[in-house]
C-alpha positions in Angstrom: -4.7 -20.0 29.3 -1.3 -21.6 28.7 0.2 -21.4 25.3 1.0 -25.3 24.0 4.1 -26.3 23.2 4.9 -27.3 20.0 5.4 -30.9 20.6 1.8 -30.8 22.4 0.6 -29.7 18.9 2.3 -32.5 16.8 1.2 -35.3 19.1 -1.8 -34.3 18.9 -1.9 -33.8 14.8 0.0 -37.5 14.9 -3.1 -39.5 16.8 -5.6 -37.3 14.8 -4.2 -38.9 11.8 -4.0 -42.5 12.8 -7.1 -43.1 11.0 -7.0 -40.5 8.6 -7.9 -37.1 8.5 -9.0 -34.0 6.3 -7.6 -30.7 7.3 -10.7 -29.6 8.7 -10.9 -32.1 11.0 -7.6 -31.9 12.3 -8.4 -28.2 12.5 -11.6 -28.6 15.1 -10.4 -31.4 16.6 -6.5 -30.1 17.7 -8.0 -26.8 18.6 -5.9 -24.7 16.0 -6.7 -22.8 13.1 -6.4 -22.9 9.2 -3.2 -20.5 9.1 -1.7 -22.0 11.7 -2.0 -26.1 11.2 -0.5 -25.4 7.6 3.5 -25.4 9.2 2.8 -28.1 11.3 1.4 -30.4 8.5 4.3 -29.2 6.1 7.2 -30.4 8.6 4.9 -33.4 9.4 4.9 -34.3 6.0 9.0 -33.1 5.3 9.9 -35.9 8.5 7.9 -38.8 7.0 5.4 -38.4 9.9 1.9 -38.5 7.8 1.6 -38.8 4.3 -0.9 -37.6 1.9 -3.6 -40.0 0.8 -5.4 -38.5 -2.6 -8.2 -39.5 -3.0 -12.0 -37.3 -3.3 -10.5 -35.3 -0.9 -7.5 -35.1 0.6 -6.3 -37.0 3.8 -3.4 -37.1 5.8 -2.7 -40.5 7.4 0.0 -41.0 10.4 3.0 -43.1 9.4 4.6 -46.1 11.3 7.5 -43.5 11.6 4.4 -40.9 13.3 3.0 -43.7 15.0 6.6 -45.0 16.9 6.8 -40.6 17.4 3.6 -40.6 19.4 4.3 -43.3 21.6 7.7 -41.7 22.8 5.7 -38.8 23.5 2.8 -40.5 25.2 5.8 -42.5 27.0 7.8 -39.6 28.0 4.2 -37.7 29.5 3.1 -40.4 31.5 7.3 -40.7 33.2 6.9 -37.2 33.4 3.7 -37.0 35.2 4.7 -40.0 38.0 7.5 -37.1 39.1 
């Protein structure tokens, strides 16, 4: 299996969050563990990328800053794949 690279990861965390999204979730559903996804939310947060929402429990919520972030990405893959 190919290791992902690190911007895989974060687009991935970023359209998880759109909605909102509690650790665990982004956990199961961006196929990466509870020591590793702590980094990735940390810098996500640092860059204005998701934001915290407190409430019962806590959920992280993609930005418009994330949001404008994923569609580069998702932009850049689908040029990318027409080669």
């Amino acid at each position: 299996m190919m290791k992902r690279s690190k911007h895989v990861i974060i687009s991935r965390i970023l359209d998880i969050c759109q909605n909102g999204a509690n650790k665990t979730r982004i956990v199961y559903q961006a196929n990466l563990n509870f020591r590793t996804v702590d980094p990735y939310i940390d810098l996500l947060i640092k860059n204005n990328l998701i934001e915290i929402k407190q409430g019962k429990t806590i959920v992280y919520e993609t930005t418009d800053r994330g949001v404008n972030l994923l569609e580069d990405f998702k932009h850049i893959n689908s040029q990318l794949s027409e080669l």
